[in-house]
mmCIF entry with sequence, helices, sheets and N, C-alpha, C, O atoms, coordinates in Angstrom:
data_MODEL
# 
_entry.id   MODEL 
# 
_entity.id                         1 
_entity.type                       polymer 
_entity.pdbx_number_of_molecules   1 
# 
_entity_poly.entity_id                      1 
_entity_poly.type                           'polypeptide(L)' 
_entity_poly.nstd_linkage                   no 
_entity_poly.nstd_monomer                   no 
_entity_poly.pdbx_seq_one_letter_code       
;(UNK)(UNK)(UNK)(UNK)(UNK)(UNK)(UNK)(UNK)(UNK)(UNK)(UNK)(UNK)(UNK)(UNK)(UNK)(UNK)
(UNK)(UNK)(UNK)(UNK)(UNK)(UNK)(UNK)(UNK)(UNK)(UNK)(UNK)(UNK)(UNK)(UNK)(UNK)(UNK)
(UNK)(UNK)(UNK)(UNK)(UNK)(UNK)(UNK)(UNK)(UNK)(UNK)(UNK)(UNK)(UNK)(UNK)(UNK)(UNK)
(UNK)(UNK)(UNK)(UNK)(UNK)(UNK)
;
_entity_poly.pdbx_seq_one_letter_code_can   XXXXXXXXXXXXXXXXXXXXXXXXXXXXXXXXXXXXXXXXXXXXXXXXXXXXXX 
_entity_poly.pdbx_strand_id                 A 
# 
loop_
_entity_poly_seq.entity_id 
_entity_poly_seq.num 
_entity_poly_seq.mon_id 
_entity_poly_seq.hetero 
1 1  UNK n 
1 2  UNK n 
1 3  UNK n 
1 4  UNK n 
1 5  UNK n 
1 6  UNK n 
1 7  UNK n 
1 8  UNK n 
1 9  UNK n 
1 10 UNK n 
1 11 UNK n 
1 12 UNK n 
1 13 UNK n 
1 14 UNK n 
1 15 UNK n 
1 16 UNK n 
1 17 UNK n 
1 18 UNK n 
1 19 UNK n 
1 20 UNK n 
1 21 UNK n 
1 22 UNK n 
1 23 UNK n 
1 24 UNK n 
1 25 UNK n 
1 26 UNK n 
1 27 UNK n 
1 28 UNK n 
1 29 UNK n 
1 30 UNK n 
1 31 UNK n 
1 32 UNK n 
1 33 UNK n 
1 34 UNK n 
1 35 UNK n 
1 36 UNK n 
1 37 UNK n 
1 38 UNK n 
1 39 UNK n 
1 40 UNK n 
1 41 UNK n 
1 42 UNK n 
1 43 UNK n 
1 44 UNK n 
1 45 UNK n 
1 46 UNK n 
1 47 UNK n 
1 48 UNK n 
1 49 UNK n 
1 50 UNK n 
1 51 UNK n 
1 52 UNK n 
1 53 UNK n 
1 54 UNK n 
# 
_struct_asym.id          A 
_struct_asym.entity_id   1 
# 
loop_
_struct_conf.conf_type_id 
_struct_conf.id 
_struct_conf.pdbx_PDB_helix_id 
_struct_conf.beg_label_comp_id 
_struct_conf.beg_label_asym_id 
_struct_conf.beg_label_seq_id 
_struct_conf.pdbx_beg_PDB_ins_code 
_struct_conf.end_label_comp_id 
_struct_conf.end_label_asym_id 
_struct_conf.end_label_seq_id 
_struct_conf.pdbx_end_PDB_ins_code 
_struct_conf.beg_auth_comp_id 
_struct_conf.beg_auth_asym_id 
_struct_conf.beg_auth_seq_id 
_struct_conf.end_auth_comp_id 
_struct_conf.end_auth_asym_id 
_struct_conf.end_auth_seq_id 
_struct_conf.pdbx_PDB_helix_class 
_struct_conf.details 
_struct_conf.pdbx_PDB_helix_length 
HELX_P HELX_P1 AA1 UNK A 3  ? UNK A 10 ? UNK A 3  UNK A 10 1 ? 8  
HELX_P HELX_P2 AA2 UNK A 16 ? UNK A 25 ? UNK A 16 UNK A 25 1 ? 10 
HELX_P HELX_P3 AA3 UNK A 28 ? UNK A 30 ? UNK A 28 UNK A 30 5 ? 3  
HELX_P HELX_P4 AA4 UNK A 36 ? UNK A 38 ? UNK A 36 UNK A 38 5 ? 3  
HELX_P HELX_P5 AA5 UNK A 46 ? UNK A 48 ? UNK A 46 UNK A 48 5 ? 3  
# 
_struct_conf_type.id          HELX_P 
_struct_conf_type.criteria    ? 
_struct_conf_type.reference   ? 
# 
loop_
_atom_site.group_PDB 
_atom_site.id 
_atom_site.type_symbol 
_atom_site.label_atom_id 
_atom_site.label_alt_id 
_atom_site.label_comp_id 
_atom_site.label_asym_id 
_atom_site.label_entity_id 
_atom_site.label_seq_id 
_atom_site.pdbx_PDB_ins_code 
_atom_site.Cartn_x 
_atom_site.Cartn_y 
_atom_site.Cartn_z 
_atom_site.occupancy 
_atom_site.B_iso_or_equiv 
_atom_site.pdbx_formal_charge 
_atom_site.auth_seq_id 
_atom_site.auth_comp_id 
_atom_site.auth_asym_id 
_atom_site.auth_atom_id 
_atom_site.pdbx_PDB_model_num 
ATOM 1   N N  . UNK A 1 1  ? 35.216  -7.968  -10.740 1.00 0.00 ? 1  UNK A N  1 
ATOM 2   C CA . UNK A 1 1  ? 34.550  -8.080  -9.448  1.00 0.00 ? 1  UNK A CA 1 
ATOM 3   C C  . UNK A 1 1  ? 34.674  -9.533  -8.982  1.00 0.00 ? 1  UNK A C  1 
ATOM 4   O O  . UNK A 1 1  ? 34.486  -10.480 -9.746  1.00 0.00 ? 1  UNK A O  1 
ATOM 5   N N  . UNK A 1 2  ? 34.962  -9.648  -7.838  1.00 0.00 ? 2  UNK A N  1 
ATOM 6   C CA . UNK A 1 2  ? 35.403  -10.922 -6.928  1.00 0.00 ? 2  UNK A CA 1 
ATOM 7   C C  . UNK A 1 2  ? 33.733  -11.906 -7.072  1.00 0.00 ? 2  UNK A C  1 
ATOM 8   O O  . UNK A 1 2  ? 32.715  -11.427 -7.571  1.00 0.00 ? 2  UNK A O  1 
ATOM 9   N N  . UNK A 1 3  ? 33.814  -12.882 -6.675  1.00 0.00 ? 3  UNK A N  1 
ATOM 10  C CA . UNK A 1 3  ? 32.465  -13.913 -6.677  1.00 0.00 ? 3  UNK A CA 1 
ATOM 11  C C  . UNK A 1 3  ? 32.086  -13.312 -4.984  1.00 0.00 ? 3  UNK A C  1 
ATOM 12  O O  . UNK A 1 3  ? 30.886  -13.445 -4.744  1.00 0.00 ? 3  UNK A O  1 
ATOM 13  N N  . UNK A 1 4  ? 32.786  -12.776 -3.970  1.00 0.00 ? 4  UNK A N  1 
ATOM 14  C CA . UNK A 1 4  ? 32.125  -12.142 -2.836  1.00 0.00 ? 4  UNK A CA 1 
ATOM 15  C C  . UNK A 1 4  ? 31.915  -10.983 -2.926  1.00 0.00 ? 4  UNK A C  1 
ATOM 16  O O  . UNK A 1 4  ? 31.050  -10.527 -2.177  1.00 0.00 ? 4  UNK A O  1 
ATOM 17  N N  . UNK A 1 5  ? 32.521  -10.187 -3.739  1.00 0.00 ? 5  UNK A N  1 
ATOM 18  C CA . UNK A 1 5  ? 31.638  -8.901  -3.880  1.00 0.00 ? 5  UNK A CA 1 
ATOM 19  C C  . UNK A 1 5  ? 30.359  -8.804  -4.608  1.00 0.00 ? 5  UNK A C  1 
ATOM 20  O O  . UNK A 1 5  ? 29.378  -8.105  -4.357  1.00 0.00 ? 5  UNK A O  1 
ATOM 21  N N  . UNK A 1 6  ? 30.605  -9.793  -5.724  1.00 0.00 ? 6  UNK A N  1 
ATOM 22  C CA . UNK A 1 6  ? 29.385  -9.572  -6.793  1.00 0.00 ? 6  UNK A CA 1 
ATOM 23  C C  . UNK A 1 6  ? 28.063  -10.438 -5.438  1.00 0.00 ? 6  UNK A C  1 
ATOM 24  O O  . UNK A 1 6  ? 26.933  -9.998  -5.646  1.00 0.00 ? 6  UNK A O  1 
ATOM 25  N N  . UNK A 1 7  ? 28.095  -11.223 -4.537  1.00 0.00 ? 7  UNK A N  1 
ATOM 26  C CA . UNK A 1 7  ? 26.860  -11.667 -4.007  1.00 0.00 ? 7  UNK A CA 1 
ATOM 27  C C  . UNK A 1 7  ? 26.348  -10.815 -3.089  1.00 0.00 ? 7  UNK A C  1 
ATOM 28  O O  . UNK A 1 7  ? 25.167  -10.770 -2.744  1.00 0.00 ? 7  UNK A O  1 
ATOM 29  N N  . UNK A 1 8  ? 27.763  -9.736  -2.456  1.00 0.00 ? 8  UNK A N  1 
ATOM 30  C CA . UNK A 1 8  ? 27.072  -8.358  -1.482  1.00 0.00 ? 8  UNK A CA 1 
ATOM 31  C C  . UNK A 1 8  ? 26.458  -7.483  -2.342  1.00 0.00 ? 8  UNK A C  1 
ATOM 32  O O  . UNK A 1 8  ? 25.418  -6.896  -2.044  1.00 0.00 ? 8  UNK A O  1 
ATOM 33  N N  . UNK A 1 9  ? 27.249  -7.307  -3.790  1.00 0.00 ? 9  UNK A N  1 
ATOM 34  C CA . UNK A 1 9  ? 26.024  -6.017  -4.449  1.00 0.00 ? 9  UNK A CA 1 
ATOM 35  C C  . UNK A 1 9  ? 24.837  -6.796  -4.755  1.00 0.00 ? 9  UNK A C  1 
ATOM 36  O O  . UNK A 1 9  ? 23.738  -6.269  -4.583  1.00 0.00 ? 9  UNK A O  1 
ATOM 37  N N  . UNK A 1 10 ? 24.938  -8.205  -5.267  1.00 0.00 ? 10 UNK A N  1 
ATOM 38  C CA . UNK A 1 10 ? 23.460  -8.503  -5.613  1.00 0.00 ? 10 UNK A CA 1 
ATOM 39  C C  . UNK A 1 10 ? 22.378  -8.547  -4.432  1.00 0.00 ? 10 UNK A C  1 
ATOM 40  O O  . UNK A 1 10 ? 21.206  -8.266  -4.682  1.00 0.00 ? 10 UNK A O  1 
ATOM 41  N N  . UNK A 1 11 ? 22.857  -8.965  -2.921  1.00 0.00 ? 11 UNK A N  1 
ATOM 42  C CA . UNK A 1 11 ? 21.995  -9.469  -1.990  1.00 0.00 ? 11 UNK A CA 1 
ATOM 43  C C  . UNK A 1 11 ? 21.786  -7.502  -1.396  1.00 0.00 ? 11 UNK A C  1 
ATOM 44  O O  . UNK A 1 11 ? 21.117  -7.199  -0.408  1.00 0.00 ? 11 UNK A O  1 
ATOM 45  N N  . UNK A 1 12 ? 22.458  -6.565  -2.200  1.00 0.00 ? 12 UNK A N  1 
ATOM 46  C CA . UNK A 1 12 ? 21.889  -5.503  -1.361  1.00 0.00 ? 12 UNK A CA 1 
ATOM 47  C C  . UNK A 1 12 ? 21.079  -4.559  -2.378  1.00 0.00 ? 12 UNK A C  1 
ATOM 48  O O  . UNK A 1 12 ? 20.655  -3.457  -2.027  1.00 0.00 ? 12 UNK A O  1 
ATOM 49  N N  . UNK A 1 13 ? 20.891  -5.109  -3.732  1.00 0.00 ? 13 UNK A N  1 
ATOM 50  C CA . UNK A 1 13 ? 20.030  -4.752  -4.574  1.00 0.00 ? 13 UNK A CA 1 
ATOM 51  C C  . UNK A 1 13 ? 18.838  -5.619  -5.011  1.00 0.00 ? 13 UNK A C  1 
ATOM 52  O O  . UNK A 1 13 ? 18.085  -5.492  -5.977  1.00 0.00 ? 13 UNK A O  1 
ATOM 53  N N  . UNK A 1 14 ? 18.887  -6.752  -3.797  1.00 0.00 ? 14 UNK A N  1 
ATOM 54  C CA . UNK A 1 14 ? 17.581  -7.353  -3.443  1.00 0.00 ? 14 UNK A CA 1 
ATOM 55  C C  . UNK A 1 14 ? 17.085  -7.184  -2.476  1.00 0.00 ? 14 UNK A C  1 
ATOM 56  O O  . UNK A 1 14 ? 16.081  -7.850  -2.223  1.00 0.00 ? 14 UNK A O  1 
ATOM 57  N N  . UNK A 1 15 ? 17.544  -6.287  -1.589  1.00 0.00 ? 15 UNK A N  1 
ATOM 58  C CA . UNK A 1 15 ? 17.161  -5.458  -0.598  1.00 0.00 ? 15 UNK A CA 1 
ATOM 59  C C  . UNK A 1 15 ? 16.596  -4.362  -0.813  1.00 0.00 ? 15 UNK A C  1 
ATOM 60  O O  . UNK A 1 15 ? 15.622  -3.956  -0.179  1.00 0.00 ? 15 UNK A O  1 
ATOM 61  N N  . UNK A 1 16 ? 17.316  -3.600  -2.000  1.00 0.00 ? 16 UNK A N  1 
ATOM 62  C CA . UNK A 1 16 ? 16.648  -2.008  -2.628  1.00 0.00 ? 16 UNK A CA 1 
ATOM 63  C C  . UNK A 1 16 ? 15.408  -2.280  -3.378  1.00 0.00 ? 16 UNK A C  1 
ATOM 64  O O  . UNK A 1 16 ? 14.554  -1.398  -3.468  1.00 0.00 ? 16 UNK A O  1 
ATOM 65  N N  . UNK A 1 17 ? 15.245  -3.447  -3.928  1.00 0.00 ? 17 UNK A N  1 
ATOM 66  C CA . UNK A 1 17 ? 14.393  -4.202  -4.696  1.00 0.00 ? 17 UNK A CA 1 
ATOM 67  C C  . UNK A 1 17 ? 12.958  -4.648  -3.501  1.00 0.00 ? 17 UNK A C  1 
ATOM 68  O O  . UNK A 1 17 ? 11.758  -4.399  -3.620  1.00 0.00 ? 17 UNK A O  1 
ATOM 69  N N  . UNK A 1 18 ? 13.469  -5.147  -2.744  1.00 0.00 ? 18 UNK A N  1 
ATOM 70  C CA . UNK A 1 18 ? 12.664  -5.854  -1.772  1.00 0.00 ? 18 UNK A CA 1 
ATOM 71  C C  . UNK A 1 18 ? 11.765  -4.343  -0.764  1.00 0.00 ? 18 UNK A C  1 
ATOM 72  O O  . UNK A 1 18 ? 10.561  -4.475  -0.546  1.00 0.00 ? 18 UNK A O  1 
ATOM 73  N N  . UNK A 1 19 ? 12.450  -3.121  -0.284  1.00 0.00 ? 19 UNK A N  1 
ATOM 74  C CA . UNK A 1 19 ? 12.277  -2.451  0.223   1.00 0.00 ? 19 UNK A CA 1 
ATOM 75  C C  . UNK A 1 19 ? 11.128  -1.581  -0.877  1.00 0.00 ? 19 UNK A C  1 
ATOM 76  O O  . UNK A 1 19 ? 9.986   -1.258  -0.553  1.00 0.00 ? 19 UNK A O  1 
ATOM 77  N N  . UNK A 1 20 ? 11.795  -1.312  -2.263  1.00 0.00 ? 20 UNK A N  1 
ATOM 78  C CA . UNK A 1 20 ? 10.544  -0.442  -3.231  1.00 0.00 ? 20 UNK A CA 1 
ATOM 79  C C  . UNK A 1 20 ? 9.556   -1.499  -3.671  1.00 0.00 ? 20 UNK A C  1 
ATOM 80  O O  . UNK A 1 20 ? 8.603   -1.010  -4.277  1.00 0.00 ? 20 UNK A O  1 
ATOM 81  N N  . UNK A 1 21 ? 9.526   -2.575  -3.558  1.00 0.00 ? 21 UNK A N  1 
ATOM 82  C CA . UNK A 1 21 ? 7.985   -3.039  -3.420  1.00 0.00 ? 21 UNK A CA 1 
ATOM 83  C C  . UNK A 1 21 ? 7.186   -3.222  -2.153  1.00 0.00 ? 21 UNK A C  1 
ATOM 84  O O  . UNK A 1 21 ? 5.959   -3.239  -2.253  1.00 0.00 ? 21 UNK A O  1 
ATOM 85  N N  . UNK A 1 22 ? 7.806   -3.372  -0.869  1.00 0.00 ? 22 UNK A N  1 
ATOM 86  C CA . UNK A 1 22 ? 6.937   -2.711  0.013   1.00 0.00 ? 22 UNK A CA 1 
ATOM 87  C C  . UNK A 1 22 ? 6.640   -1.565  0.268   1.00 0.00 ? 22 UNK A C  1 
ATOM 88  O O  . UNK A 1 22 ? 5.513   -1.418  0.741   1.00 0.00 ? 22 UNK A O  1 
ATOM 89  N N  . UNK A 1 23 ? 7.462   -0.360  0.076   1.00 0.00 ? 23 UNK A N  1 
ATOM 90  C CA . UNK A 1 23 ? 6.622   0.603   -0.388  1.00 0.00 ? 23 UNK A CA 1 
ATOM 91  C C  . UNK A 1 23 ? 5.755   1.301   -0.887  1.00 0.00 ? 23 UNK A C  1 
ATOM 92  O O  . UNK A 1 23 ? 5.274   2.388   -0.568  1.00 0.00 ? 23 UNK A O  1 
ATOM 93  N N  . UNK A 1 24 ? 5.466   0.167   -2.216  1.00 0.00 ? 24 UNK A N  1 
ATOM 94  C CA . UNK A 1 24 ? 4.259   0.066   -3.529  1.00 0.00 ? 24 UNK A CA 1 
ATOM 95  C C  . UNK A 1 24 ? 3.477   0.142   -3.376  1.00 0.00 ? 24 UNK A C  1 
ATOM 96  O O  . UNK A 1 24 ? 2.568   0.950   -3.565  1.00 0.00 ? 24 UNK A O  1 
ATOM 97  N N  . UNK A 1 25 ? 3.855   -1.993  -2.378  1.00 0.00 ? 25 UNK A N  1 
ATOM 98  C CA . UNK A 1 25 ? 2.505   -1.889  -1.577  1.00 0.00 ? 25 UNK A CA 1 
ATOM 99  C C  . UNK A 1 25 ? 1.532   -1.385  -0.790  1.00 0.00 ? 25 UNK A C  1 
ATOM 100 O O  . UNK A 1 25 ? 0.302   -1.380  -0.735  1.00 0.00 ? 25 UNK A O  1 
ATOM 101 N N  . UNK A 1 26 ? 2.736   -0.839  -0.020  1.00 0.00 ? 26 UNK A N  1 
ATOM 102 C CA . UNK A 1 26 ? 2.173   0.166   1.577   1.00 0.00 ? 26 UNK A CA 1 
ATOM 103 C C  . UNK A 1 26 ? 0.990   1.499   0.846   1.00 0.00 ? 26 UNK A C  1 
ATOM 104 O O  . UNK A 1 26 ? -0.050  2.000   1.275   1.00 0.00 ? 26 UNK A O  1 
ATOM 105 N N  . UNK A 1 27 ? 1.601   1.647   -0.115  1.00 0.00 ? 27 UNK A N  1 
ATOM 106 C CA . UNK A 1 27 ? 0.734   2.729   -0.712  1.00 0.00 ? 27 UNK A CA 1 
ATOM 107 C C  . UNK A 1 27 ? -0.019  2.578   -1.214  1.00 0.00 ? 27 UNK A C  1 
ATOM 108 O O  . UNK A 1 27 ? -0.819  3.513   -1.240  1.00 0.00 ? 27 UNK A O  1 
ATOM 109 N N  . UNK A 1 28 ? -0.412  1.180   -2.088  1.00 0.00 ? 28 UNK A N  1 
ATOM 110 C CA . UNK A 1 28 ? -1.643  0.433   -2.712  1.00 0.00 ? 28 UNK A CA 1 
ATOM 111 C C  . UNK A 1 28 ? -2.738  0.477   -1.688  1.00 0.00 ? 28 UNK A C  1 
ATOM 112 O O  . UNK A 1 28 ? -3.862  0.959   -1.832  1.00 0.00 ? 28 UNK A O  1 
ATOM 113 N N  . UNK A 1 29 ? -2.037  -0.321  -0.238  1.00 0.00 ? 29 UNK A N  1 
ATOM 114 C CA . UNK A 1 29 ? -3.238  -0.459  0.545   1.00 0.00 ? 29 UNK A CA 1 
ATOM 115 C C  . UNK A 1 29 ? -3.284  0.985   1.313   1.00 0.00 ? 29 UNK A C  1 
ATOM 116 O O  . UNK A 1 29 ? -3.625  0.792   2.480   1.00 0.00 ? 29 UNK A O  1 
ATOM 117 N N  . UNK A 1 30 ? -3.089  2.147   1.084   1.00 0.00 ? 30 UNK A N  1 
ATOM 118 C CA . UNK A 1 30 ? -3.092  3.722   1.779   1.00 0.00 ? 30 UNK A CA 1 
ATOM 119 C C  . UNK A 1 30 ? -4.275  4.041   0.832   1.00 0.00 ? 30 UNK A C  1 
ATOM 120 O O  . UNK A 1 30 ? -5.154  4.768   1.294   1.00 0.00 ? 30 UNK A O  1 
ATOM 121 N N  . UNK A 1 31 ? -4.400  3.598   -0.402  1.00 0.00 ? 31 UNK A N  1 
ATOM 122 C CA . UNK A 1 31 ? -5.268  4.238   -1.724  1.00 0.00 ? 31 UNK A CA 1 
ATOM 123 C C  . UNK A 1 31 ? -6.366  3.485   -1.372  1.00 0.00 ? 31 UNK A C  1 
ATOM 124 O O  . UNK A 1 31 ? -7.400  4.151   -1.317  1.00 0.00 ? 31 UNK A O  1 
ATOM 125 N N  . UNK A 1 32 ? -6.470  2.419   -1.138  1.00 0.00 ? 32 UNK A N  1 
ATOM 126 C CA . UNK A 1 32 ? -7.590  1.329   -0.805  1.00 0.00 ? 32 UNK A CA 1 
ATOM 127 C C  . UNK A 1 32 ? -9.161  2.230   0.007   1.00 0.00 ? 32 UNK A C  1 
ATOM 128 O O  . UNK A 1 32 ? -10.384 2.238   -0.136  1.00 0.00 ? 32 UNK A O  1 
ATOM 129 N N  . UNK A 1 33 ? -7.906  3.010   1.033   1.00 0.00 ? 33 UNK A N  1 
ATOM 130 C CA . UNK A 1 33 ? -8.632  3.681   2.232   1.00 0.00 ? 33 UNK A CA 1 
ATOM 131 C C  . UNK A 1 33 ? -9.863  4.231   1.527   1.00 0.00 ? 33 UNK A C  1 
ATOM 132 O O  . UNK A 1 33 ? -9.879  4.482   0.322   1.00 0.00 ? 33 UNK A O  1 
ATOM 133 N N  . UNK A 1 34 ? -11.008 4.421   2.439   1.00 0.00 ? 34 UNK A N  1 
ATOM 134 C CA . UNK A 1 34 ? -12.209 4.742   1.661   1.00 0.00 ? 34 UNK A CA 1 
ATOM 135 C C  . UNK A 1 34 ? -13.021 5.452   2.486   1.00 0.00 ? 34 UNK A C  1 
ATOM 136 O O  . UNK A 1 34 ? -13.539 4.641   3.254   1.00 0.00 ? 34 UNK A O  1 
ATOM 137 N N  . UNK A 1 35 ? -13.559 7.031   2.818   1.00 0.00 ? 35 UNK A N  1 
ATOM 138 C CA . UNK A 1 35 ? -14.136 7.648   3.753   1.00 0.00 ? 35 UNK A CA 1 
ATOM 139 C C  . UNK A 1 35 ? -15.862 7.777   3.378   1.00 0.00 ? 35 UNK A C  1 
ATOM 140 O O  . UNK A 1 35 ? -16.338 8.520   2.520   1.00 0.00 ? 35 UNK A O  1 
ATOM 141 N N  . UNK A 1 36 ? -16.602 6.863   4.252   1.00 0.00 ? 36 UNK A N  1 
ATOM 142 C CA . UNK A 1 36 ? -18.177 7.300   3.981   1.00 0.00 ? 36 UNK A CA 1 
ATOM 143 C C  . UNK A 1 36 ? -18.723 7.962   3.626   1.00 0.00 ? 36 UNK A C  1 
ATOM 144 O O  . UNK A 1 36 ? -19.712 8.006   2.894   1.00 0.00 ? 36 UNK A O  1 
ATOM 145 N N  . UNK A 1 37 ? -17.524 9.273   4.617   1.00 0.00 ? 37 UNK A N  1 
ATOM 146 C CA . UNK A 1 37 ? -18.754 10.694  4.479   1.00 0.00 ? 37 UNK A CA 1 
ATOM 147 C C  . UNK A 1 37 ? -18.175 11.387  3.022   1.00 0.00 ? 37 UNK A C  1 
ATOM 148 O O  . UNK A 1 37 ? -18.686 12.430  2.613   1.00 0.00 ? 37 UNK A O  1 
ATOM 149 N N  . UNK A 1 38 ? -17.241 10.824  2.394   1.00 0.00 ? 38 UNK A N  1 
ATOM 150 C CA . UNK A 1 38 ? -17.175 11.056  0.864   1.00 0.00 ? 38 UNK A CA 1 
ATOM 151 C C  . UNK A 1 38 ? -18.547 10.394  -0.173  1.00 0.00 ? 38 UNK A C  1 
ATOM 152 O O  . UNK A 1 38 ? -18.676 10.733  -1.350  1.00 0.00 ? 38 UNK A O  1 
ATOM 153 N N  . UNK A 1 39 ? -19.305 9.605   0.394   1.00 0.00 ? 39 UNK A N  1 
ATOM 154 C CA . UNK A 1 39 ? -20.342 8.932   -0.369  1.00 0.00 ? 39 UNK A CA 1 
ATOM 155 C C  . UNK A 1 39 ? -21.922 9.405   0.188   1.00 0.00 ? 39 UNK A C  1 
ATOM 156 O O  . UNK A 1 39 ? -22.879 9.266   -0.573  1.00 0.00 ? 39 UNK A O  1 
ATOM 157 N N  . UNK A 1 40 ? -22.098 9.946   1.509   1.00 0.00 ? 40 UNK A N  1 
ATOM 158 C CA . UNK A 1 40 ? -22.915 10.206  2.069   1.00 0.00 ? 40 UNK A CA 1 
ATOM 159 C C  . UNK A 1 40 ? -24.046 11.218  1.781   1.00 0.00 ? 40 UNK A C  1 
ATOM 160 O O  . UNK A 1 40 ? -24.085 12.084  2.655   1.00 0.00 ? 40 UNK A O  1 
ATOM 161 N N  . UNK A 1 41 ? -25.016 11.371  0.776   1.00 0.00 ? 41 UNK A N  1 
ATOM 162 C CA . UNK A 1 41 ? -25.823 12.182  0.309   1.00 0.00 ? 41 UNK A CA 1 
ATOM 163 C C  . UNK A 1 41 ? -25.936 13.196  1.894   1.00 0.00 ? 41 UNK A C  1 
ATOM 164 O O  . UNK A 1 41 ? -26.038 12.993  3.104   1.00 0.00 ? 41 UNK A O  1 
ATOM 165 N N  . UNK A 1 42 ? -25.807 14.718  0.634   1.00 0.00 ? 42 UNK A N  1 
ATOM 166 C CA . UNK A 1 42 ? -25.763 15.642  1.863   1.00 0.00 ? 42 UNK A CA 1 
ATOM 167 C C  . UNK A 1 42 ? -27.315 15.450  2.469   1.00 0.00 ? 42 UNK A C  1 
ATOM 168 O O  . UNK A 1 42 ? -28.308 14.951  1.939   1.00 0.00 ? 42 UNK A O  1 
ATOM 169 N N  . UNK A 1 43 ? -27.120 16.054  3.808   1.00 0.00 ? 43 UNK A N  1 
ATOM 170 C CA . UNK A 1 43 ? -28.732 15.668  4.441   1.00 0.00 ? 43 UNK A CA 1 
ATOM 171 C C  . UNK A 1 43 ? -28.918 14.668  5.395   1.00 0.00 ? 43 UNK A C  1 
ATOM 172 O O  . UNK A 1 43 ? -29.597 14.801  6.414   1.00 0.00 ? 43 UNK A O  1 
ATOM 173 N N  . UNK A 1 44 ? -27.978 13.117  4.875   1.00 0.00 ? 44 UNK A N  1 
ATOM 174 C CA . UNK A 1 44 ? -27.946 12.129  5.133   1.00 0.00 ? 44 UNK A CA 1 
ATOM 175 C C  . UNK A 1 44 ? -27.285 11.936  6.812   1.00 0.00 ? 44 UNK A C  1 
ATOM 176 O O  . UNK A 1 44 ? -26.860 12.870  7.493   1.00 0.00 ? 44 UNK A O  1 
ATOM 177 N N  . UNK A 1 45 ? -27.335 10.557  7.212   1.00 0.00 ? 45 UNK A N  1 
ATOM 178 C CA . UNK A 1 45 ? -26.319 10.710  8.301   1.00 0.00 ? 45 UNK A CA 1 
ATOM 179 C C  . UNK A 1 45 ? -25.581 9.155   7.872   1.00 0.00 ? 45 UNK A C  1 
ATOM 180 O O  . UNK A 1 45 ? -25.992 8.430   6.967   1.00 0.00 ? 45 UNK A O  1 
ATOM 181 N N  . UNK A 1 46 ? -24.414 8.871   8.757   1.00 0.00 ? 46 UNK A N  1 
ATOM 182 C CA . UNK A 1 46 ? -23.939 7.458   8.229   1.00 0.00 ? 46 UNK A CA 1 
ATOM 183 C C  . UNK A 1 46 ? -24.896 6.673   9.046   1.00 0.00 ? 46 UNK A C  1 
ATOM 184 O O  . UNK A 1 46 ? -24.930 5.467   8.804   1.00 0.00 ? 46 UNK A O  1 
ATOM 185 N N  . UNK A 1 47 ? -25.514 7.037   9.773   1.00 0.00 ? 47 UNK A N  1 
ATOM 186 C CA . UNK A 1 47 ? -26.273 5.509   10.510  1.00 0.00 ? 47 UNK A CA 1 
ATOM 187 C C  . UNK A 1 47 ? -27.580 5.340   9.435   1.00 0.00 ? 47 UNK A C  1 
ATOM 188 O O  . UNK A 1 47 ? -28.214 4.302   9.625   1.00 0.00 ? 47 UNK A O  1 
ATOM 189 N N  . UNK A 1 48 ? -28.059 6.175   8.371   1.00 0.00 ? 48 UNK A N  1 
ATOM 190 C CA . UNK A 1 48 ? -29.323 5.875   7.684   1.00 0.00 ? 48 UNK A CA 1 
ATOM 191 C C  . UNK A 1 48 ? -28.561 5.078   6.076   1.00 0.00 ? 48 UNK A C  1 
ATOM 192 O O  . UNK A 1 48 ? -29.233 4.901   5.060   1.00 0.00 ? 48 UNK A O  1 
ATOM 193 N N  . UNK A 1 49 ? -26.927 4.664   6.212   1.00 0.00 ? 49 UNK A N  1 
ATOM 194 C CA . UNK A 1 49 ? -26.494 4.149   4.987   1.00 0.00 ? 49 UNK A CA 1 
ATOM 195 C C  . UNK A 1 49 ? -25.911 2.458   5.567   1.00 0.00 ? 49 UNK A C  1 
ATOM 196 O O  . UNK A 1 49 ? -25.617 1.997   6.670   1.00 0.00 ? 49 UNK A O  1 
ATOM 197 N N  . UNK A 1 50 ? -25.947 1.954   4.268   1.00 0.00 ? 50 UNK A N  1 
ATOM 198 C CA . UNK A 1 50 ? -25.912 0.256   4.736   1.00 0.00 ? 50 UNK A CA 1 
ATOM 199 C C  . UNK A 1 50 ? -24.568 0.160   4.327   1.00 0.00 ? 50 UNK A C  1 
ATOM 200 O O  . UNK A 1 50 ? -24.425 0.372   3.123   1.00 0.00 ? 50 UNK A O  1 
ATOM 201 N N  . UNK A 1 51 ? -23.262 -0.160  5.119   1.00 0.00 ? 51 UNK A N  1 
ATOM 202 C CA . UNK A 1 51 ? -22.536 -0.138  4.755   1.00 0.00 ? 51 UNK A CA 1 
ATOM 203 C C  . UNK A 1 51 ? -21.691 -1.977  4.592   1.00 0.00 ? 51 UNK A C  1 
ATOM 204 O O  . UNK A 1 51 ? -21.483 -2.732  5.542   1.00 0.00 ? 51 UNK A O  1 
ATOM 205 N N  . UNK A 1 52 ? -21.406 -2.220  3.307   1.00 0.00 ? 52 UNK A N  1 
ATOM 206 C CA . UNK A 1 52 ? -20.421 -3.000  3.812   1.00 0.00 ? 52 UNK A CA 1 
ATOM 207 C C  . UNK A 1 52 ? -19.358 -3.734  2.709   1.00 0.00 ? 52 UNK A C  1 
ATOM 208 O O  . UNK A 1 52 ? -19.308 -3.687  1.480   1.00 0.00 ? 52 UNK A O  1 
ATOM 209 N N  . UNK A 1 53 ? -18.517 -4.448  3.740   1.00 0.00 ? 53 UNK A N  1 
ATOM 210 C CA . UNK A 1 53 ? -17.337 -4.030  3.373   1.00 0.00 ? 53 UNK A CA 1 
ATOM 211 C C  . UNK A 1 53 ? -16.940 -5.196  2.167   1.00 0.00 ? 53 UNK A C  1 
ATOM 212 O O  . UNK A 1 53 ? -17.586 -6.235  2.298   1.00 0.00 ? 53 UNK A O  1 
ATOM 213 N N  . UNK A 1 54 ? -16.079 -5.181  1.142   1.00 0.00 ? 54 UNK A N  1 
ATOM 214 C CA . UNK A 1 54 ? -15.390 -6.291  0.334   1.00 0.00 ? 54 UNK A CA 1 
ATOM 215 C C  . UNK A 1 54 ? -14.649 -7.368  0.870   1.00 0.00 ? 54 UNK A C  1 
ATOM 216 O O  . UNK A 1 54 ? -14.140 -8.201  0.121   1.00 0.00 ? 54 UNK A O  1 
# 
């Protein structure tokens, strides 16, 4: 392999590289997501809960 081919496969498998960790991420912060009315004693309403945030 030529010294210009070997820097197009490396600079486009730091791209495949670069692309599946924003993906990771994107999905780390999708899991983060957090719905009230999953915590909300039945009965309850969200305005009688103190909410806040990290």
């Amino acid at each position: 392999m030529k010294n210009d081919e070997w820097e197009t496969y490396e600079a486009k498998e730091e791209d495949k590289a670069f692309e599946h960790l924003t993906k990771t991420l994107q999905q780390i912060e999708d899991a983060r997501v957090v719905y009230i009315d999953d915590f909300i004693p039945e009965g309850e309403e969200e305005s009688d809960q103190i909410l806040k945030k990290r």
